[in-house]
C-alpha positions as MATLAB code, in Angstrom:
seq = 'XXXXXXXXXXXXXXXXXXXXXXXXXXXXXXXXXXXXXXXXXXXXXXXXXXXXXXXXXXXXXXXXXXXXXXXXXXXXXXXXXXXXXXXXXXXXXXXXXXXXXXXXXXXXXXXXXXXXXXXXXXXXXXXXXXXXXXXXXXXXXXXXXXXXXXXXXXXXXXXXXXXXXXXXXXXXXXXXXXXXXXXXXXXXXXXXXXXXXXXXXXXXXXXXXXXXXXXXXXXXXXXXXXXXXXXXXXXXXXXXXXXXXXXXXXXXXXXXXXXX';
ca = [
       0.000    0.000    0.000;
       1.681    3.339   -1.406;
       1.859    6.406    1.165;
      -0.485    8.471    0.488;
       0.674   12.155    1.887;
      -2.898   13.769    1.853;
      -4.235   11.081    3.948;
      -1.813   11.081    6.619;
      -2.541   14.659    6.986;
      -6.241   13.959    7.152;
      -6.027   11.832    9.562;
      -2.910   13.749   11.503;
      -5.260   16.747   11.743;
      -8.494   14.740   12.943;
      -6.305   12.932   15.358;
      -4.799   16.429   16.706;
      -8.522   17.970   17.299;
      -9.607   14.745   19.029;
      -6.943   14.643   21.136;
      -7.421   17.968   22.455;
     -11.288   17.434   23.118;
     -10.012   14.407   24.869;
      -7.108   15.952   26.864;
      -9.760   18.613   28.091;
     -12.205   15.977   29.155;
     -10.074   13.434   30.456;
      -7.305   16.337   32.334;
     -10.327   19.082   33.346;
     -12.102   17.093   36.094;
     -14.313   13.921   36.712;
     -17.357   15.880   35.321;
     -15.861   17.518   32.130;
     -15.090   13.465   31.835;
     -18.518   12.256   32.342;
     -20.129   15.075   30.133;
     -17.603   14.208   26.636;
     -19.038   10.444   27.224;
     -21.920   11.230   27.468;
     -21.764   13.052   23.934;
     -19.780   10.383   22.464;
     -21.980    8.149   24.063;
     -25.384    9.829   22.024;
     -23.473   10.854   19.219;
     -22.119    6.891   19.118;
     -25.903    5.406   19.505;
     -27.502    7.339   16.943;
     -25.099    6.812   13.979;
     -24.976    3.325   15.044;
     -29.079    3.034   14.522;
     -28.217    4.525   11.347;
     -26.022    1.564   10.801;
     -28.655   -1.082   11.550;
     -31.135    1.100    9.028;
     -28.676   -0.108    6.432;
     -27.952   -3.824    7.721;
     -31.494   -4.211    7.659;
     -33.171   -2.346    4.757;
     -35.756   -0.780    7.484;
     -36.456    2.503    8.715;
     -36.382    2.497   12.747;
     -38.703    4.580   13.898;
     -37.000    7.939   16.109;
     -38.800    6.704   19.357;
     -37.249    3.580   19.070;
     -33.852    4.980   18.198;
     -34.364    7.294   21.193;
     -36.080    4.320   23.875;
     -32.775    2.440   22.785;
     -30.197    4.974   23.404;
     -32.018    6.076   26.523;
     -31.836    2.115   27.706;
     -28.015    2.241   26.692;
     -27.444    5.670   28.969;
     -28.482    3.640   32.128;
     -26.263    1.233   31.593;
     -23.213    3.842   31.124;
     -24.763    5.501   34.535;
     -24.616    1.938   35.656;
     -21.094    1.418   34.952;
     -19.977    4.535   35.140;
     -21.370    6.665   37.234;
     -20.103    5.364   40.657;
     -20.307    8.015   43.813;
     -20.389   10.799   41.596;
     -22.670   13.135   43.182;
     -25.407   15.723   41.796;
     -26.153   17.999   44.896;
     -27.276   15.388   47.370;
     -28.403   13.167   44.839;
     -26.078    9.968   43.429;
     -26.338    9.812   39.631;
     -26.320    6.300   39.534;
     -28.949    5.461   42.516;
     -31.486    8.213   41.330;
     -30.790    9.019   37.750;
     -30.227    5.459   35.719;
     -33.757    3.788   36.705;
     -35.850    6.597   35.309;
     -33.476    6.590   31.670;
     -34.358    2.583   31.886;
     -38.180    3.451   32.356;
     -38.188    6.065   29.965;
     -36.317    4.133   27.429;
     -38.371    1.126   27.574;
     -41.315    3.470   26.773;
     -39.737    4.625   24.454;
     -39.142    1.806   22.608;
     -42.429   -0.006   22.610;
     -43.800    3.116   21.610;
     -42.074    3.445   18.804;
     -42.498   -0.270   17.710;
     -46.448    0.112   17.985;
     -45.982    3.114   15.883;
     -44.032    0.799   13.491;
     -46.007   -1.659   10.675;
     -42.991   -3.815   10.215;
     -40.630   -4.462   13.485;
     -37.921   -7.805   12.617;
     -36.591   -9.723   15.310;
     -33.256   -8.975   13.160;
     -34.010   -5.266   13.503;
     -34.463   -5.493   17.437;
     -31.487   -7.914   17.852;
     -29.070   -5.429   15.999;
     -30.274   -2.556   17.854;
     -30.215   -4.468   21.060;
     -26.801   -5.814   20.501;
     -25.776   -2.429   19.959;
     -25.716   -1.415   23.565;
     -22.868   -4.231   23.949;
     -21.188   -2.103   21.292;
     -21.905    1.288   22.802;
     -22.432    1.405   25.840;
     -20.842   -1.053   27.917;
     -17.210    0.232   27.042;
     -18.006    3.760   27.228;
     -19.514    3.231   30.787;
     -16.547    0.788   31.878;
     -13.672    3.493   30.496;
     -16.054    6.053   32.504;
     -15.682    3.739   35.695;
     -11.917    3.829   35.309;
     -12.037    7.230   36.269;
     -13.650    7.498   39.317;
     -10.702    6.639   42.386;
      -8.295    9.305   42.524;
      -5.375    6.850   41.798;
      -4.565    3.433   41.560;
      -2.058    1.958   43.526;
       0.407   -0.625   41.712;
       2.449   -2.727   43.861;
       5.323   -4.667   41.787;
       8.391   -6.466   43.851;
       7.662   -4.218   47.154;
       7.868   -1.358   45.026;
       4.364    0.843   45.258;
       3.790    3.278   42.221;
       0.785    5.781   42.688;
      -1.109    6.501   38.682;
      -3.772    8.718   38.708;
      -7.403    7.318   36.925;
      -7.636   10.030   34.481;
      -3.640    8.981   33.063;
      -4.550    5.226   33.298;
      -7.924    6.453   30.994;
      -5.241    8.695   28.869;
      -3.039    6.255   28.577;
      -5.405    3.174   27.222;
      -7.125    5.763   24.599;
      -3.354    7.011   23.829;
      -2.378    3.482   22.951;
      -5.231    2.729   20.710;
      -4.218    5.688   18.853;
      -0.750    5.315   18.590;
      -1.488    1.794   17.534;
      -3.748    3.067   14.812;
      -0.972    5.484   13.762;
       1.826    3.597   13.776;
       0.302    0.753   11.428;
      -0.983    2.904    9.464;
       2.831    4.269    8.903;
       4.205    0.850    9.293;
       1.346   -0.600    6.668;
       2.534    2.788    4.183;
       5.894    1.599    4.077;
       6.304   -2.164    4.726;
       3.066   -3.385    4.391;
       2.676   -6.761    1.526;
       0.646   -9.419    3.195;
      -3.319   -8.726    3.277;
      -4.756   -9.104    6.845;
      -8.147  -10.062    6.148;
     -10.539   -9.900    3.562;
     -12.696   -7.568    5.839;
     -10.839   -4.681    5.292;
      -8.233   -5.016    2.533;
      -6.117   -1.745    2.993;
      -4.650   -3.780    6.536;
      -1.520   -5.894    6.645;
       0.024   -7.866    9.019;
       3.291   -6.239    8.637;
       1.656   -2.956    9.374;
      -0.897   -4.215   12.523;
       2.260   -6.378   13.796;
       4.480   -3.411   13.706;
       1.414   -0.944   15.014;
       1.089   -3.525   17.917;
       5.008   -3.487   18.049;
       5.488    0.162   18.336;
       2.290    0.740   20.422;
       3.138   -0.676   23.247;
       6.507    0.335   23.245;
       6.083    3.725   22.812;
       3.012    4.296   24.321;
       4.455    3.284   27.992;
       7.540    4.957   27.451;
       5.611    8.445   27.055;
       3.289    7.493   29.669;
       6.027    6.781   31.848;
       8.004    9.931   31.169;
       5.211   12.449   31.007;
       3.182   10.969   34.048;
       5.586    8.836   36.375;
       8.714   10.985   35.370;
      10.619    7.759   36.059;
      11.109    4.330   33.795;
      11.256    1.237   35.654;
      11.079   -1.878   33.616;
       9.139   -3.729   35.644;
       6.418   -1.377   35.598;
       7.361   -0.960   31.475;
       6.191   -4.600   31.209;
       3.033   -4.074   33.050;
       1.771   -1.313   30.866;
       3.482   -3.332   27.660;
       1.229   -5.993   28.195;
      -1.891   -3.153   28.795;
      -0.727   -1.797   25.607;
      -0.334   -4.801   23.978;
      -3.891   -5.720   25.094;
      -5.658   -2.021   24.021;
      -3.561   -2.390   20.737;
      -4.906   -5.875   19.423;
      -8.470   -5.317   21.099;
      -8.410   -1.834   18.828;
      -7.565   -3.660   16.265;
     -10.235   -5.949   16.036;
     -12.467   -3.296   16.911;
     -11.913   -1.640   13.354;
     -11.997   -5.045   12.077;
     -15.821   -5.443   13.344;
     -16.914   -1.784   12.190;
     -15.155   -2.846    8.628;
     -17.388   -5.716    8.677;
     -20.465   -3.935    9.904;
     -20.682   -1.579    6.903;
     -19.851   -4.620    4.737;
     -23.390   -5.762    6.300;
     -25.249   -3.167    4.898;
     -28.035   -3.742    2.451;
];
């Protein structure tokens, strides 16, 4: 696969705005964190009921849409919400139950409103909320302690949450970057016939140069220190974030690949 200059820069300058939304939500405070995923969160469940549209050749009625996303929202409060506080009321104990209710609604509203409702539809839309919502509220939970507290050969090393959330969303994008790069360069042997611009000598070099680098600037920025037995703990994170992202972009390729 031949470098392709204007594309890097495409995706160099998307990457640069995300990354600053991100560093302000994840750096601000817990809340700036809880209100960008909650926007992703939305902004994630809608397009991906646009996606099932297309899978299934149907139109999905907007209450349904809506009664999913809204069932999909408790479970990130669920999640992710912990012993974050609104005044004297708990997010989680007094504000998921009534997004379930409403949801629910919601959604059998909209499927009386609808002539034609599949079992495929509601399984894909369903299934979504495994696709949605459940990382998004478990990335959210990640966040709540202060710090985490890593004890390696009597050695304790305090991280705070937000850097342990920076650094797993920093690895899937260096990942993503560097096989991309890698891919440009090196890259021969198809992956998979899911998506055919991936090689293995690009995603094994991403993988490669993920996890290496992304501890090594985690370390330095965050820790100000490099120990190597704390290296191969957040390797194998890396490792772990780079191969799941991986086969994330694997799925999506074969989710549009899906469509009608």
């Amino acid at each position: 696969m031949a470098f392709n200059w204007s594309t890097f820069w495409t995706r160099a300058f998307t990457a640069l705005i995300f990354v600053a939304v991100m560093m302000f939500g994840l750096l601000y405070n817990q809340w700036s964190l809880f209100l960008l995923i909650t926007l992703i969160y939305f902004g994630c469940s809608w397009e991906y009921g646009r996606l099932v549209e297309k899978i299934t050749g149907q139109s999905i009625h907007a209450y349904m849409k809506l009664g999913t996303a809204l069932i999909g929202y408790h479970i990130v409060l669920l999640l992710g919400a912990g012993n974050m506080q609104l005044g004297n009321y708990g997010i989680r104990e007094n504000f998921s139950l009534p997004f379930l209710i409403s949801g629910f609604i919601l959604l059998v509203w909209g499927i009386f409103k609808t002539k034609i409702v599949s079992k495929k539809m509601i399984g894909w839309l369903l299934g979504g909320l495994l696709y949605t919502a459940v990382p998004l509220g478990m990335l959210q939970s990640l966040s709540l302690p202060a710090t985490y507290d890593i004890h390696l050969h009597d050695t304790f090393y305090v991280v705070a949450a937000k850097h342990l959330v920076l650094f797993i969303i920093g690895s899937v994008w260096i990942n993503d970057t560097m096989a991309y790069l890698a891919g440009s360069v090196i890259g021969k042997t198809p992956l998979s016939k899911i998506s055919p611009k991936k090689t293995w000598e690009g995603t094994i070099s991403g993988i490669i140069l993920s996890s290496a680098l992304t501890w090594l600037l985690f370390s330095l920025i965050f820790l100000h220190t490099i120990e190597w037995p704390l290296a191969i703990t957040g390797g194998i994170i890396s490792l772990f974030t780079a191969v799941s992202g991986t086969f994330g972009d694997l799925f999506e390729s074969k989710l549009k690949q899906w469509q009608a």
